[in-house]
C-alpha positions as CSV (number, residue, x, y, z in Angstrom):
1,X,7.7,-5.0,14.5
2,X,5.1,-3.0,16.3
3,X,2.2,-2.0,14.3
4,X,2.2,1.5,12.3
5,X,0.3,4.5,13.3
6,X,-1.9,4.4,10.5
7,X,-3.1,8.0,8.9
8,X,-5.2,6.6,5.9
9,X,-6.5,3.7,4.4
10,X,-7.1,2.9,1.1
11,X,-9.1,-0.3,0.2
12,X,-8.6,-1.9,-3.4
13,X,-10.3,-5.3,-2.5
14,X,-12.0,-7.2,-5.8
15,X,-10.0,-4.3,-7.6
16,X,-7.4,-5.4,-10.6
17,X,-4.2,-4.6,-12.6
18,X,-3.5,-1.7,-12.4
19,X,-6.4,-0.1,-10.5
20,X,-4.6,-0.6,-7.0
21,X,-1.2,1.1,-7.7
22,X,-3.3,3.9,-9.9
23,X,-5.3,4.6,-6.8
24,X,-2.3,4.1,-4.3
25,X,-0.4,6.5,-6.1
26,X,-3.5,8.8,-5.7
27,X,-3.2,8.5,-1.9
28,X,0.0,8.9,-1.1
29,X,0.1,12.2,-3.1
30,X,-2.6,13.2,-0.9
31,X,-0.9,12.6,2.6
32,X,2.0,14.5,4.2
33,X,5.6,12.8,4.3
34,X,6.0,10.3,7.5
35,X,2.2,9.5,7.1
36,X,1.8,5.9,6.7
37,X,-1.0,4.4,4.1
38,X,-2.3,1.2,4.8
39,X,-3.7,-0.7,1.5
40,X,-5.8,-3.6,1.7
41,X,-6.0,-5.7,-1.7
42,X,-7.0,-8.8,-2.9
43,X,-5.2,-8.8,-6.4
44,X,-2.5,-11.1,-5.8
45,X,-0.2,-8.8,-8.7
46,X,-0.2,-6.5,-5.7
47,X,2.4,-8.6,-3.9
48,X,5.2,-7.3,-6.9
49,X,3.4,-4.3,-7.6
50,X,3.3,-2.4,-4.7
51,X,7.3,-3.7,-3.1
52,X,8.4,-2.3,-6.9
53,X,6.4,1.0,-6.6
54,X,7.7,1.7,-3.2
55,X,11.4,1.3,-4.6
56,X,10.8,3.2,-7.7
57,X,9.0,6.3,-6.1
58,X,11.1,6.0,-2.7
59,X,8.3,5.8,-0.5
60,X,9.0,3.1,2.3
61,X,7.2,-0.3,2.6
62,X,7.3,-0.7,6.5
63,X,5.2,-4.2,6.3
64,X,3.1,-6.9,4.4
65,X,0.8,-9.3,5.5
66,X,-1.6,-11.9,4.1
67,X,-4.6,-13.3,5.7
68,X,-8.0,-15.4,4.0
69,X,-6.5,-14.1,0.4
70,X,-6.4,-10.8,1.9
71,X,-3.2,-8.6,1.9
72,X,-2.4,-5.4,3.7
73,X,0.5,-3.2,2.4
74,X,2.0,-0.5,5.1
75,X,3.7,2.3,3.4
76,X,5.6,4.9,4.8
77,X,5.6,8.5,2.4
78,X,9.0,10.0,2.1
């Protein structure tokens, strides 16, 4: 997959439970459906937390990935 035309980003690095959801959930409100948010985290609970927020709210997770304890989330707002 291609990378995603990213229209924000929101970066929760040396942020915990549940500060990163809390403040994803603040961004995607603020962005217009088919925007994509990137999130960049270091709190490893983010790797449950944001796949299960996606599915609850409906939003779409286009893509994960982890580097040097870094992870990057790629959702898509519906």
């Amino acid at each position: 997959m291609t990378d995603p035309q990213i229209t924000s980003t929101l970066d929760t690095t040396g942020k915990c439970c549940p500060m990163p959801l809390v403040e994803t959930n603040r961004a995607i409100r603020a962005l217009q459906p088919g925007d994509v948010l990137e999130i960049v985290a270091t709190d490893l609970g983010t790797r449950t937390d944001i796949p299960s927020w996606c599915a609850r709210t409906g939003h779409r997770l286009l893509s994960t990935s982890e580097s040097g304890g870094t992870l990057r989330y790629y959702v898509q707002k519906v």
